[in-house]
C-alpha positions in Angstrom: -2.1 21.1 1.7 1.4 20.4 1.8 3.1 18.9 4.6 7.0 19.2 3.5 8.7 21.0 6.6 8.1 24.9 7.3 10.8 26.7 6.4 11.5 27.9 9.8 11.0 23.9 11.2 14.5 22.7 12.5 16.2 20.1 10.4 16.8 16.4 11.5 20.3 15.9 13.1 22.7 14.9 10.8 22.3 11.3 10.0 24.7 8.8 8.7 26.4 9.0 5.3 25.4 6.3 3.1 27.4 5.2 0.3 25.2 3.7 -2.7 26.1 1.9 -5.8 24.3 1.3 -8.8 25.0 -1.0 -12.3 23.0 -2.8 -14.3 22.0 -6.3 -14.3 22.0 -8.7 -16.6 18.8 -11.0 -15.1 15.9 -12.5 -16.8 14.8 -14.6 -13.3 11.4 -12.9 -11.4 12.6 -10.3 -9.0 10.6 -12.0 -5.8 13.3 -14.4 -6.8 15.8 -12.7 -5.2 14.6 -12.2 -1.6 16.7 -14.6 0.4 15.2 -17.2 2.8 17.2 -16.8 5.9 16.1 -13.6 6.6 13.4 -12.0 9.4 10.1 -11.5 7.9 10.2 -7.6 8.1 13.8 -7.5 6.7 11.9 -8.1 3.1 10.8 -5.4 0.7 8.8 -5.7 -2.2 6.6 -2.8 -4.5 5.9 -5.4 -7.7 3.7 -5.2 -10.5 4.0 -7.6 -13.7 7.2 -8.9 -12.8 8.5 -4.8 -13.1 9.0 -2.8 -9.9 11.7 -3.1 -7.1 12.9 -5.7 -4.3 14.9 -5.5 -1.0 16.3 -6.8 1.9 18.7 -6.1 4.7 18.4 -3.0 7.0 21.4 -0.4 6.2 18.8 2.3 7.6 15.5 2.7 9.5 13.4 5.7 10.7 9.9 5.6 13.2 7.6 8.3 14.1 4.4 8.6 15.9 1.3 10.6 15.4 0.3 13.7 13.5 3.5 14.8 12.3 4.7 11.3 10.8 4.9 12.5 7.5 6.3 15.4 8.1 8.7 13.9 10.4 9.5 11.2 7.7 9.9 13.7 4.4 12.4 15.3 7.1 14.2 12.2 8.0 14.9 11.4 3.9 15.5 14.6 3.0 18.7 14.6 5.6 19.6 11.3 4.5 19.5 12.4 0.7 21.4 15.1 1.2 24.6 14.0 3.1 24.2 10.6 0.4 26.9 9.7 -1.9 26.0 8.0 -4.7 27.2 6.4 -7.5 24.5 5.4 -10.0 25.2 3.8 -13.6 21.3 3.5 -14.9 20.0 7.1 -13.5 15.7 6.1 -13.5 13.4 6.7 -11.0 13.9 3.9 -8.3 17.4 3.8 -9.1 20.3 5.2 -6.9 19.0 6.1 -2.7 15.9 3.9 -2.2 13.6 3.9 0.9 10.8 1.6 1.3 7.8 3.0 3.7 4.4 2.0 5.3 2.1 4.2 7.4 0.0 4.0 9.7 -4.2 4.6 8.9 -4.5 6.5 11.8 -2.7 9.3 13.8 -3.0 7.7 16.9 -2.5 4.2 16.4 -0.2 2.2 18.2 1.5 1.1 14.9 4.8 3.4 14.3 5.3 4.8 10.7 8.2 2.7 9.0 11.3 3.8 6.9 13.5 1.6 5.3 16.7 1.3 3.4 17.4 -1.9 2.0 21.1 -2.7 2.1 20.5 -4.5 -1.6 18.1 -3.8 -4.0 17.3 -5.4 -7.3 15.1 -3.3 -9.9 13.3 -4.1 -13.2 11.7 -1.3 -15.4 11.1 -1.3 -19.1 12.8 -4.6 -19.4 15.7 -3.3 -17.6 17.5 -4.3 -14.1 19.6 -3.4 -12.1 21.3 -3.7 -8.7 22.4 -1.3 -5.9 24.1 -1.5 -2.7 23.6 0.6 0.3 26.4 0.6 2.5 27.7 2.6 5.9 31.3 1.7 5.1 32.6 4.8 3.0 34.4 2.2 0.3 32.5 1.0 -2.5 32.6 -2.6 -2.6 32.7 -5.0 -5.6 29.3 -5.9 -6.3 28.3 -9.3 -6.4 25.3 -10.9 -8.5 22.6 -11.6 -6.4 21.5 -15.3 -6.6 18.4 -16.7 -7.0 16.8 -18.1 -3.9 15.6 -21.4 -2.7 11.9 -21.7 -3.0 9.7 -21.1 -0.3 7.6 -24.0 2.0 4.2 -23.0 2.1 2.4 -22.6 5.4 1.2 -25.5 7.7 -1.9 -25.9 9.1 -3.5 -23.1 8.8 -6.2 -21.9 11.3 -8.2 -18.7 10.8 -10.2 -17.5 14.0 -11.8 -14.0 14.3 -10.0 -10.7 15.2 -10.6 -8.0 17.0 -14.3 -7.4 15.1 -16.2 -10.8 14.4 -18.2 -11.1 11.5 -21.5 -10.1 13.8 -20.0 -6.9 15.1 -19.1 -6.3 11.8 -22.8 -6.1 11.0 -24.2 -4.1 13.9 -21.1 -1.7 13.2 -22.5 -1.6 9.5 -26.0 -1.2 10.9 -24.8 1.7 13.1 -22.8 3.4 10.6 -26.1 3.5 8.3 -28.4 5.2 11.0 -25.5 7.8 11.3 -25.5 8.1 7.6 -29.3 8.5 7.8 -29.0 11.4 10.2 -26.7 12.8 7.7 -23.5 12.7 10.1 -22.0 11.7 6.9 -22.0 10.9 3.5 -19.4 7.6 3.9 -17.7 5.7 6.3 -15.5 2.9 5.3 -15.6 0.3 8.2 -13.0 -2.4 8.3 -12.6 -5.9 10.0 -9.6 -8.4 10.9 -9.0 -12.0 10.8 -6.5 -13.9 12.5 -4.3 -16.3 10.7 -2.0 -19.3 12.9 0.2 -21.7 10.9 2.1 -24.6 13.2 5.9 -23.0 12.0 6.9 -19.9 10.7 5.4 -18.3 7.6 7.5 -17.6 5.1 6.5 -13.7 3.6 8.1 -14.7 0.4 5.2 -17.4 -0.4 2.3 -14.9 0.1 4.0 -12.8 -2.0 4.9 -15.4 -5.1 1.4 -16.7 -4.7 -0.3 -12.9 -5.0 1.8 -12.2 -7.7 0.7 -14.7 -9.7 -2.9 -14.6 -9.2 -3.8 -10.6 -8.6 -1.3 -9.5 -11.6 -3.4 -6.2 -11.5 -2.0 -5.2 -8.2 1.2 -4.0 -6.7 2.7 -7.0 -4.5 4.3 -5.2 -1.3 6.4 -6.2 1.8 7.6 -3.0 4.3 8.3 -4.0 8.0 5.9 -7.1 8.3 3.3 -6.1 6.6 2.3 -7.8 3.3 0.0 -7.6 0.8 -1.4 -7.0 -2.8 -3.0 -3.9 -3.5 -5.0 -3.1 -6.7 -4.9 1.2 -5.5 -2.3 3.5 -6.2 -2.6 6.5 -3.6 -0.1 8.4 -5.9 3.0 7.8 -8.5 5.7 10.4 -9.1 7.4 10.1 -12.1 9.7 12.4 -13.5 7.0 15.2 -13.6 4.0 13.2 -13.8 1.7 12.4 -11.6 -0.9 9.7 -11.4 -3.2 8.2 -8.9 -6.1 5.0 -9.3 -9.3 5.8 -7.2 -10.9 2.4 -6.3 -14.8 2.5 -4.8 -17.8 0.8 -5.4 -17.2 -3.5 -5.1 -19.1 -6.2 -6.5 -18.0 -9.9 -6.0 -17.4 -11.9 -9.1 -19.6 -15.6 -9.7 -16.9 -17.3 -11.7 -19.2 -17.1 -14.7 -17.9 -15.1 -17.8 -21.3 -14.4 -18.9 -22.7 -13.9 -15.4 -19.7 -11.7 -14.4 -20.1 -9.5 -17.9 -23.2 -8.7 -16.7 -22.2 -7.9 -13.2 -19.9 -5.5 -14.4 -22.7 -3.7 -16.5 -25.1 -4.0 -13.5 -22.0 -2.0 -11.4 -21.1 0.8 -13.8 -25.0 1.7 -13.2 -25.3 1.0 -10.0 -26.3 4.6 -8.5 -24.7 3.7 -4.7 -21.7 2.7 -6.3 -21.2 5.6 -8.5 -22.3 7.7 -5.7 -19.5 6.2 -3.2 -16.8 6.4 -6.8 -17.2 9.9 -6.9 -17.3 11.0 -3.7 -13.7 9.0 -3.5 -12.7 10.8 -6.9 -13.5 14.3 -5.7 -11.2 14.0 -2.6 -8.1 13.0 -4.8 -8.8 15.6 -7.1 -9.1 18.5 -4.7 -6.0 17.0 -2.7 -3.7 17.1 -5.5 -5.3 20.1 -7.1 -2.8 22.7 -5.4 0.3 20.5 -6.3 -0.4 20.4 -10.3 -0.5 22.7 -13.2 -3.4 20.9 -15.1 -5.0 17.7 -14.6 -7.1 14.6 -16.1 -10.0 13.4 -14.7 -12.2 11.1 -16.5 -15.9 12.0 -16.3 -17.0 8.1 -16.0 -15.2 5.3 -14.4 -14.2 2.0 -15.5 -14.6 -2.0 -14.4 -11.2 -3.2 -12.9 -11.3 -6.7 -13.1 -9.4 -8.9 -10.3 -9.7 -12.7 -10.3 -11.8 -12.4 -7.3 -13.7 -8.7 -7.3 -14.6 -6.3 -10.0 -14.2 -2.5 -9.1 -15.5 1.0 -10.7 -11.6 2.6 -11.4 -10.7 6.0 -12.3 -7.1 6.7 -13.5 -6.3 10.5 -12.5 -3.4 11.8 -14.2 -1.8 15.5 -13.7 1.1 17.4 -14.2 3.6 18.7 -11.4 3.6 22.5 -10.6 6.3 22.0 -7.7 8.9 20.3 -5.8 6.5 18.0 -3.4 7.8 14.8 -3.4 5.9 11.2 -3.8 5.6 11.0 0.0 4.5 14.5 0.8 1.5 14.2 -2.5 0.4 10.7 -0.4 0.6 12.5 3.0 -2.0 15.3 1.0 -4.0 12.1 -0.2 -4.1 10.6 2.7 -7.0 9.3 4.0 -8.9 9.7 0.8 -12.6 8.9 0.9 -11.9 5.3 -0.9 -10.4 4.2 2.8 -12.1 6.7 5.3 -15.1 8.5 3.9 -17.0 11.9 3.1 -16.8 14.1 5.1 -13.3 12.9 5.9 -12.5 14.2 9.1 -16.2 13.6 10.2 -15.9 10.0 8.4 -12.2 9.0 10.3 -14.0 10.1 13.8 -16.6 8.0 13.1 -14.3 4.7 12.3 -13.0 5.2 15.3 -16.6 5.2 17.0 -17.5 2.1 15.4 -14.7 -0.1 14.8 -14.0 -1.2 17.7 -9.9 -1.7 16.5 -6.2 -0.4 16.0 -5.9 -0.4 12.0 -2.5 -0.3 12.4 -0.6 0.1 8.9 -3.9 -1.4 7.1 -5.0 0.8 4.8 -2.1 3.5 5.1 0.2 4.6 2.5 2.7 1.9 1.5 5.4 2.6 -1.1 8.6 3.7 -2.4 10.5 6.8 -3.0 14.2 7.7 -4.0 16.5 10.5 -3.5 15.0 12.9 -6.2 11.2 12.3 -4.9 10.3 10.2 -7.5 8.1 7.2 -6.4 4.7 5.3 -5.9 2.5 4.7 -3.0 -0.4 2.5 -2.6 -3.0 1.8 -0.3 -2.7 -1.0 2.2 -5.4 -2.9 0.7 -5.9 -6.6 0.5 -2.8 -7.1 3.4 -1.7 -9.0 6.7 0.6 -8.1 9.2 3.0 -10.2 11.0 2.9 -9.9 14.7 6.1 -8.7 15.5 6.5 -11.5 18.0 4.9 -15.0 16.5 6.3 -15.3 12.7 3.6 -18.3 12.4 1.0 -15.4 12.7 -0.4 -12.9 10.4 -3.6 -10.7 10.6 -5.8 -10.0 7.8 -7.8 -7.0 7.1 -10.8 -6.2 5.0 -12.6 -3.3 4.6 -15.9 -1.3 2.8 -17.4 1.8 1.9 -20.8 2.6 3.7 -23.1 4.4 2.4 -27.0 5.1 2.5 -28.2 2.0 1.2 -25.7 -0.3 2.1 -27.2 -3.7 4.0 -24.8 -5.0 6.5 -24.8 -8.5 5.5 -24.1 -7.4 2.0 -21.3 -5.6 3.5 -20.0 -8.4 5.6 -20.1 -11.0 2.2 -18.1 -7.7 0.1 -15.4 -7.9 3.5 -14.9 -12.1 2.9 -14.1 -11.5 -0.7 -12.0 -8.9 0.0 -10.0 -11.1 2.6 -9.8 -14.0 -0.1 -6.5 -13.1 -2.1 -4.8 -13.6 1.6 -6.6 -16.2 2.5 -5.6 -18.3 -0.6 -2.2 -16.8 -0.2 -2.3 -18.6 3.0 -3.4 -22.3 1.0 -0.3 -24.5 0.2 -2.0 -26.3 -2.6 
């Protein structure tokens, strides 16, 4: 279903005229490089992936919205800002020109607002190719000045972890519960998740977690929107130029260590029938959500072994080509929540997390991304992530989460949630 505005919906007020520059870069330095330290935590903005992707910082624009209608509200907002834009671009690819960056919340009625940002400098990389653009309120277009590289980040200091909203035990009995529900065939899946609080004695510097995931979770696209950070190894959706992709993550097993021992593991997960079972139930739901948007579509009948440093997961790569003008954000809004981060039956399922979880997700486990002016763009899933509290930059909270089903056992589930907390957790380590 699409969610770009109705026709008859009234248009945004008419927003400030941006004026944006873009040239290309001569620059061989990493782009998390570039994101200066004496900036605000949420002033930093990073979708990364192999050293290609885009960076930001400053704040030229910002948009917030609440509820059922975010994404509606949102594709509204950037639409209006697109269109009363001028723009100057001297590279014309996707993620070049008007940039916003975005994070949503999981849940319509979370506390947590829906985020749009518009970097007043971004440096890109794609194809072996960067550039740099400038977003500016002033209608005269500036020189541009080469970005410098940035002092290196100091790595967190003493770090305590203490337990969230949803312990480790209530993690259990909320496992347990979800299980009898599943028994009485309320649903098919629930995907429960669980916090962990983080404390450092100073201020944490974002651009440290990020370095550190990027090196070790190369796999997975490194982001920063409005506080929250993180490294996710799911695409919700990619808009390219007429193609679209998504990666459907479900079904988890933790790796030993061992190369011969993990080999095995991997074999032992591409037959595991509950795993399959929970992969194709999250399969199906992207599928049938992007069906209406394409003209054909690839879906491979059997999944693969995604290997991360410290999980393996059953992957399927969907790939499908556009049949209409629906931009990046309005296919994630569609996606979004698939049954890889909320269940089958959805609706059913996202009740239920609410029944059982006992917290505000907050942005965990929403859409975060990019998108430009045309609609071209890429949205993940808040996986693998902390977010700042907006108030104490020396604390961030971690989130974990995993798919229920039938034969789950909750202290199984509550080992898969630690390894899924790891990559922030060692992001936190300043060895």
């Amino acid at each position: 279903m699409s969610t770009l505005p109705a026709p008859e919906a009234p248009s945004p007020a008419a927003g400030p005229t941006v004026v944006v520059r873009t040239v290309p870069l001569e620059a061989a330095d990493p782009l998390l490089a570039y994101l200066p330290a004496d900036l605000p935590h949420d002033e930093l903005l990073s979708w990364v992936r192999r050293g290609e992707g885009l960076v930001g910082w400053g704040s030229a624009l910002t948009f917030e919205a609440h509820g059922e209608d975010r994404f509606r509200e949102a594709e509204a907002w950037w639409r209006e800002v697109s269109r009363h834009a001028v723009v100057r671009d001297e590279v014309g690819r996707p993620g070049t020109g008007l940039v916003c960056f975005g994070s949503f919340p999981f849940a319509s009625d979370s506390a947590e607002a829906a985020r749009l940002v518009v970097p007043s400098t971004i440096v890109g990389r794609r194809d072996g190719q960067t550039w740099l653009t400038t977003v500016s309120l002033d209608p005269q277009l500036t020189l541009l000045e080469k970005p410098s590289v940035a002092s290196d980040p100091e790595p967190p200091r003493d770090v305590a972890f203490a337990d969230g909203q949803v312990s480790p035990a209530d993690y259990a009995h909320a496992v347990a519960d979800a299980v009898q529900r599943i028994g009485a065939g309320e649903v098919d899946k629930v995907v429960l998740a669980r916090d962990l609080v983080a404390t450092a004695s100073g201020p944490i510097d974002p651009r440290w977690l990020l370095r550190r995931l990027a090196e070790r979770y190369e796999n997975t696209w490194v982001f920063s929107v409005a506080g929250l950070v993180g490294a996710t190894p799911e695409l919700l959706v990619r808009r390219d130029q007429g193609l679209i992709t998504s990666r459907v993550l479900a079904g988890t097993i933790r790796r030993t260590g061992d190369d011969a021992k993990d080999l095995a593991l991997a074999a032992s997960l591409a037959r595991s029938s509950k795993d399959l079972e929970e992969h194709e139930y999250a399969v199906r739901s992207v599928a049938e959500a992007l069906a209406p948007h394409c003209s054909s579509m690839n879906v491979p009948e059997a999944p693969f072994v995604l290997h991360l440093p410290n999980v393996m997961h059953l992957a399927t790569d969907v790939a499908a080509v556009s049949a209409d003008e629906a931009s990046a954000l309005t296919l994630a809004a569609s996606l979004h929540p698939s049954a890889a981060v909320g269940g089958t039956p959805t609706a059913r399922a996202v009740e239920l997390i609410g029944e059982l979880e006992h917290m505000d997700r907050g942005r965990y486990a929403g859409p975060v991304g990019w998108m430009d002016a045309s609609g071209d763009g890429a949205w993940g899933i808040a996986l693998r992530s902390g977010a700042f509290d907006a108030g104490n930059p020396s604390q961030i909270t971690l989130y974990a989460g995993c798919g229920i089903v039938a034969g789950s056992d909750p202290e199984s589930e509550v080992a898969e949630s630690n390894a899924k907390l790891i990559p922030m957790r060692d992001a936190l380590a300043s060895d």
